[in-house]
N, C-alpha and C positions, 0 to 999 in steps of 0.2 A: 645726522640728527641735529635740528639746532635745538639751541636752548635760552628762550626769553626770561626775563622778570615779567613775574606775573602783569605790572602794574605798566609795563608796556604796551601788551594789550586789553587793558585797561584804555589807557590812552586813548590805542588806535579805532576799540569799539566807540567810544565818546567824540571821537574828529570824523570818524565817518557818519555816525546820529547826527553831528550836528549840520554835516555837507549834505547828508539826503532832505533833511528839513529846510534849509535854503534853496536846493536844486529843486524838490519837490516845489516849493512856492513858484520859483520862479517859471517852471514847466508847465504850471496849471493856469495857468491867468488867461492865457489866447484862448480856449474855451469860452471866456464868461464872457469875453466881449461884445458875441451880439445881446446878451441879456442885458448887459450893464446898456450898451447905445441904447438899447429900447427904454427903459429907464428913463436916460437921460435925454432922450428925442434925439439922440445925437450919430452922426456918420461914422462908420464905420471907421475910417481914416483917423475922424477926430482923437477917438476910443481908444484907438490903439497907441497913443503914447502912453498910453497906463505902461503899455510893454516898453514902448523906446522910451522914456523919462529911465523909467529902471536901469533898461540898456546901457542908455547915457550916461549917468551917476556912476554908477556900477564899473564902468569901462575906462572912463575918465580918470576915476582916484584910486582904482585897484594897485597902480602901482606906485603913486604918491604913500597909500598906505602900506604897502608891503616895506615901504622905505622906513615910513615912520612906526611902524615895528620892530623894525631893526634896530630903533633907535631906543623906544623904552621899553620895549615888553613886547613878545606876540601873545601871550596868553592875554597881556589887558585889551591891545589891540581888537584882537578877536571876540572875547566873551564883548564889549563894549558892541560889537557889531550886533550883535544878538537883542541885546536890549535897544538898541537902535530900531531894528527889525522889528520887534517885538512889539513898543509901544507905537511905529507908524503904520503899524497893520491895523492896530485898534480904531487910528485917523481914519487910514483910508477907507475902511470897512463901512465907518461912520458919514463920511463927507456927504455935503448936503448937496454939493454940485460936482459936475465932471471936472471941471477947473482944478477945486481942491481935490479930488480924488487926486488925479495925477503929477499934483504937487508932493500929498505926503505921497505916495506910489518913488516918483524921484528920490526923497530923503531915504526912503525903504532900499533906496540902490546905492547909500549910503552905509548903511548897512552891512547892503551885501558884497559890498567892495570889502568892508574890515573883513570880513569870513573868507572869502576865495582865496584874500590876499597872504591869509595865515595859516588857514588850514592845514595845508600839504606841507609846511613849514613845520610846523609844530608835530606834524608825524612822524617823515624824516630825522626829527630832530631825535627820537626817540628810541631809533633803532638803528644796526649798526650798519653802515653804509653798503657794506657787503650783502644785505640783505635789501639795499634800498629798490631794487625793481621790481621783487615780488609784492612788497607793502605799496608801494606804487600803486601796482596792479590792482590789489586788493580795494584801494582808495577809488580807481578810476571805473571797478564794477561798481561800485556803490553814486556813482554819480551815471553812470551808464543806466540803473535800475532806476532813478527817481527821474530820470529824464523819461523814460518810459511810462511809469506810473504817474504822471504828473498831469497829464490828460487825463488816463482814465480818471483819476481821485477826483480832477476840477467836476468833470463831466458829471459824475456819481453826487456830487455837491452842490451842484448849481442843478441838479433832475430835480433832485427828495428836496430840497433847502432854499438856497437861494444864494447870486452871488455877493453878497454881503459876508453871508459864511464864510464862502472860500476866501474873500478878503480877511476877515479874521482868522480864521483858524490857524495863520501860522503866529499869530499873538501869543498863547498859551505854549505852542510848541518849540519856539525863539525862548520863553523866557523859562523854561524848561531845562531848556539844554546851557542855558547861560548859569542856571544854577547849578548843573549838571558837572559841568566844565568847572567853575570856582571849585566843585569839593575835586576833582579828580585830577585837573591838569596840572604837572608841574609849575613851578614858579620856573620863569625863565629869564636871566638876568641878561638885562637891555645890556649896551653899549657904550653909554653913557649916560651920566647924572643928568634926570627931570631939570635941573637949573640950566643946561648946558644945550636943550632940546631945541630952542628956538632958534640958537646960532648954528647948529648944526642944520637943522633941517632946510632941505631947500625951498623954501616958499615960493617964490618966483618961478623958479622950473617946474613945482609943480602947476602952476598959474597956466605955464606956457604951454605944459604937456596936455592939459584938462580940455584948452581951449582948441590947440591943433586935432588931438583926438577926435573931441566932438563934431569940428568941421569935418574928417575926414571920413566919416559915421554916417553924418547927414547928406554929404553928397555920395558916400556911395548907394546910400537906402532909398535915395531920392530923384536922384541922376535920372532916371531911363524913366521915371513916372512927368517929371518936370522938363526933362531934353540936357542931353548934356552941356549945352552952352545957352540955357539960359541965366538971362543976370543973378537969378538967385544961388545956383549952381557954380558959376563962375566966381562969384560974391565968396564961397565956404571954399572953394579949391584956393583961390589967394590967399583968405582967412588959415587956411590949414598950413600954406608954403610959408607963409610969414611967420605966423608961431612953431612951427617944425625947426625951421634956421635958428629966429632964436633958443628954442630948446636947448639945440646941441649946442649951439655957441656958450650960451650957462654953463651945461654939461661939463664942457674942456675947461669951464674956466674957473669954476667954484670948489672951493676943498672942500664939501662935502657935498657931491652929485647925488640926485634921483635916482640914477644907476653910473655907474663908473664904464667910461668907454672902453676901459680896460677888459671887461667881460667883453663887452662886444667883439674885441680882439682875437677872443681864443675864439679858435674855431669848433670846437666841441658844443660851446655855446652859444656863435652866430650860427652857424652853418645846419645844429642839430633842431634850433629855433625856425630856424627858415624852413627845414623840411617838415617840423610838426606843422606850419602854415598852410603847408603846401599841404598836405595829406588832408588835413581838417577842413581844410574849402568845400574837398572833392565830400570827405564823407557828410556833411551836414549837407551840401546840396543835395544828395541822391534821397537822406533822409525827409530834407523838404519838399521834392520836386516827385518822389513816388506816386504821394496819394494822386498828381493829377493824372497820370499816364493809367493808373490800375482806377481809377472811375471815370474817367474823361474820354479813356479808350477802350480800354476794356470792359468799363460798366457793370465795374464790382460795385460793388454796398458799401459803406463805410465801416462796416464791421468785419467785412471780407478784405480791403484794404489794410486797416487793423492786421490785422491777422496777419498779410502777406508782409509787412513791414517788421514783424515782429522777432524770425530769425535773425536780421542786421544786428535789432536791439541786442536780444539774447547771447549772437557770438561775441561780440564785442566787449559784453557783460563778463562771459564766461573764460574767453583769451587772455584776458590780462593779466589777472595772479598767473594761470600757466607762465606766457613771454615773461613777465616777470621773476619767475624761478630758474628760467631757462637761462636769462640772460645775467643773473648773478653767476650764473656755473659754468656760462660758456663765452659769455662776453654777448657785450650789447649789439654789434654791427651787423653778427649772422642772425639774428633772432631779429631785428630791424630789416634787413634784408627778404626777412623769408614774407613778414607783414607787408611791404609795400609793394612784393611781385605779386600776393594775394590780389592785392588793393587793382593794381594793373590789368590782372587777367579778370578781375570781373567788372571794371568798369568798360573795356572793351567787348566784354560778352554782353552788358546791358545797353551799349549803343545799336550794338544790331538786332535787338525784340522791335516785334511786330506787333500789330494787332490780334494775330493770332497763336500767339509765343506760348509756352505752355507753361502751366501752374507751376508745375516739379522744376521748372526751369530755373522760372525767376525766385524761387526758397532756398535753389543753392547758388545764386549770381549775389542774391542781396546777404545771405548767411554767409558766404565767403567775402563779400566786402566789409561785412561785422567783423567777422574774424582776422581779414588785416589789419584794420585799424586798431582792433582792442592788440593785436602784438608788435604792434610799431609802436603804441604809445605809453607804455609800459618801459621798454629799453629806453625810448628817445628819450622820454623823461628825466631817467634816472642819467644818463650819458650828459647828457644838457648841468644836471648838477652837479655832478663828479666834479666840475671845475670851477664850481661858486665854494666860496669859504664860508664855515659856518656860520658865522657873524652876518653873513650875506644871504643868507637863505630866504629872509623874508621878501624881499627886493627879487630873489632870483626864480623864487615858485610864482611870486606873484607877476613877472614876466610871462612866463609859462602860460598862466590861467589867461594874463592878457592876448596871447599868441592867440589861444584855442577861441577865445570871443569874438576878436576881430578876424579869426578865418572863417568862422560861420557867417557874419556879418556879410563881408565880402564873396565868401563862395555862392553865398544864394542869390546875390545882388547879380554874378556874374553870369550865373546859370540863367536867371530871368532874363534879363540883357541877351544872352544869344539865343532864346529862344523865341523871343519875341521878335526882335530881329528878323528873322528867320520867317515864321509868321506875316512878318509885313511885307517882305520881299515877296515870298510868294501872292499875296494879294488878299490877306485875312485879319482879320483885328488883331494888332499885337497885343494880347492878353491873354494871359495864363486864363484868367477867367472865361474868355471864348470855348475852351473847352467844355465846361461844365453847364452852358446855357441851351437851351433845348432847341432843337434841330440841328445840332452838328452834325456836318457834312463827314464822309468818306476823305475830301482834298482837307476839308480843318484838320484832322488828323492825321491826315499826311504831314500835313505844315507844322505838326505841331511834335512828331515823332521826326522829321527832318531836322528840328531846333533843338529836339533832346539827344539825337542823336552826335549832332556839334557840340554840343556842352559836353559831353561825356567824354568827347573825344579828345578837349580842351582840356579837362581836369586828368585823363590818364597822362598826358603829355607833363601834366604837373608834378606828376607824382613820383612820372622818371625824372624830371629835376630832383624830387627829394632824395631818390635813390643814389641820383649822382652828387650832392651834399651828403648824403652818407658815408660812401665810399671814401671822401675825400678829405672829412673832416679831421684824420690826423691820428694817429696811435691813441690807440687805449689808454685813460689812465686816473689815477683815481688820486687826487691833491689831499686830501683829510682824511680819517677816522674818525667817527664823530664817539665821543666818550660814552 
């Protein structure tokens, strides 16, 4: 039987409120964007850095900020993200042009970098380590949920409303929870004295981190739309090698790094890091890449799509507290272990569906890849910090959150890439979009189930890597108690 203070969960109701309200924002925007274009006369392409502005921000200083939590506060950190959030939802909601829209939209990922970066920080912090995979878990259904609900709610906003709403609404709900957060979080006593912040903090690294980042964002978002060697492409792969080098070169050389190479060192935290990478490609791609095979082939409805993608959500939702309870009691490796063979046997069972594959089929290929993922990411989690010290936690979840960002980013990038590919080789428009346009052929669907079916095959290959970073990463072991 365990036994918490009350005001632990406390706590951890008020850090999951606050993470569903941010994931919620940020899951609901890709909806509004053909209403917003039309609005604004503007292209589709244009529109959507409302997303990647966010994307960018957000991805860039998540771990700048997770640093500089460490340093004065995660509670100020954090609640500051809120009101950040808060007052440039009011901007954007309001913006008289699409320019400013996706100006404040950027500041808004501003924001949301202080939140991702602290979150998981400040919940951990709160409960005793022994318990950290189940609260994990619990943490990683509640962003599993708003990731879900994040469409419907845009959708439901932008039908009855309008999306200006949806751009506000998370105004009131940010500054809600920031008041929220002030009465209820503990005070959390930084690392060092406010006068001492400037010399410590790495400005520069984080300069070099923000800037390699973003290049290496841009060219993978962009690469296969633009051709991988054209000058602009090749222009952000320099840009990224150049700032990467010197990153690490700061890194080794500054007494107070952005992240100390020293973590990188332990393999519990390279190695447990690189297989959440790996894992997370695979599952945000199948998540992205569904709706076009169940209407592009099969010639479901979008509410029937809906529907079929919904088990993923729901296991994944549901696995995690489990893996999480499991892997406090039995240890993290077999409970990781059992998630990524999941992960394995259904991404190999979903390369070989057909155009005529059966409904029952594909509820339990896509509910059994929810369910490896939510129990892989639950243990990995918590194994990954077992070996950051608690002074380090902000800097070390907020690696994490950057892991999970940039393998969505990258997994989808990569799944489009070889299906399109794939596509052109045989003699079809390489665009996902081809599928959805009217008169598609019997051979476009071939071409285009030939593409998904290499992707998939690509990402299970991936995932045995992570299996084998699991296996490998070292004895069990757990460096703190957190008080």
């Amino acid at each position: 039987m365990w036994h918490f203070k009350v005001n632990n969960w406390i706590v951890a109701a008020a850090i999951c409120a606050g993470m569903f309200i941010s994931v919620l924002d940020n899951s609901s925007i890709n909806i509004a964007l053909p209403e917003i274009a039309l609005q604004f006369r503007a292209e589709i392409p244009e529109v959507q850095w409302l997303a990647i502005g966010f994307g960018l921000a957000s991805g860039a200083l998540i771990l700048p900020m997770g640093r500089l939590s460490d340093l004065v506060g995660r509670k100020r950190i954090y609640l500051s993200g809120f009101l950040v959030s808060g007052f440039t939802a009011i901007l954007t909601s309001m913006a008289p042009s699409l320019i400013l829209a996706i100006i404040f939209r950027a500041l808004q990922g501003v924001g949301g970098a202080m939140i991702q970066a602290n979150a998981m920080a400040i919940l951990i912090s709160s409960f005793p380590s022994s318990k950290r995979g189940f609260i994990i878990g619990i943490f990683m259904t509640t962003v599993g949920i708003a990731s879900v609900l994040g469409p419907v709610f845009g959708g439901f906003i932008v039908q009855y409303f309008s999306w200006r709403w949806l751009l506000f609404i998370p105004s009131p709900l940010s500054l809600t929870a920031c008041a929220v957060g002030f009465m209820i979080l503990p005070h959390m006593k930084p690392i060092t004295s406010d006068s001492s912040v400037a010399s410590k903090f790495d400005w520069r690294g984080s300069f070099y981190f923000a800037v390699a980042l973003c290049s290496l964002m841009l060219t993978i978002t962009n690469g296969h739309r633009l051709g991988w060697v054209s000058p602009i492409i090749v222009a952000l792969v320099i840009a990224f090698l150049f700032f990467a080098f010197l990153f690490v070169v700061r890194q080794a050389r500054t007494d107070s790094p952005l992240i100390a190479l020293e973590l990188l060192a332990r393999k519990y935290f390279s190695f447990g890091s690189l297989a959440s990478l790996f894992t997370f490609m695979t599952g945000t791609s199948v998540f992205f890449i569904m709706p076009f095979y169940l209407q592009g082939v099969l010639d479901y409805m979008p509410a029937e799509a809906g529907f079929m993608i919904t088990p993923m959500a729901g296991f994944f939702a549901l696995s995690g507290p489990i893996a999480g309870y499991l892997s406090d009691q039995v240890g993290w490796k077999k409970v990781e272990i059992i998630g990524l063979t999941a992960t394995v046997i259904s991404l190999l069972g979903l390369s070989i569906v057909n155009s005529e594959s059966s409904t029952y089929l594909l509820l339990i290929l896509l509910g059994l890849i929810g369910f490896g993922m939510g129990f892989f990411y639950s243990p990995n989690s918590a194994s990954v910090l077992s070996v950051v010290e608690r002074e380090r936690y902000g800097v070390g979840t907020a690696f994490l959150q950057l892991t999970r960002n940039s393998a969505s980013i990258i997994g989808i990038s990569i799944t489009t890439a070889l299906i399109t590919i794939v596509m052109g080789s045989m003699g079809y428009e390489p665009s996902l979009d081809a599928i959805y346009k009217s008169g598609v052929t019997t051979g476009l669907k071939d071409a285009f189930m030939a593409g998904l079916a290499l992707a998939l095959r690509v990402q299970a290959a991936l995932v045995l890597v992570a299996v084998l970073l699991t296996l490998t990463k070292g004895k069990e072991q757990k460096l703190q108690e957190v008080e």
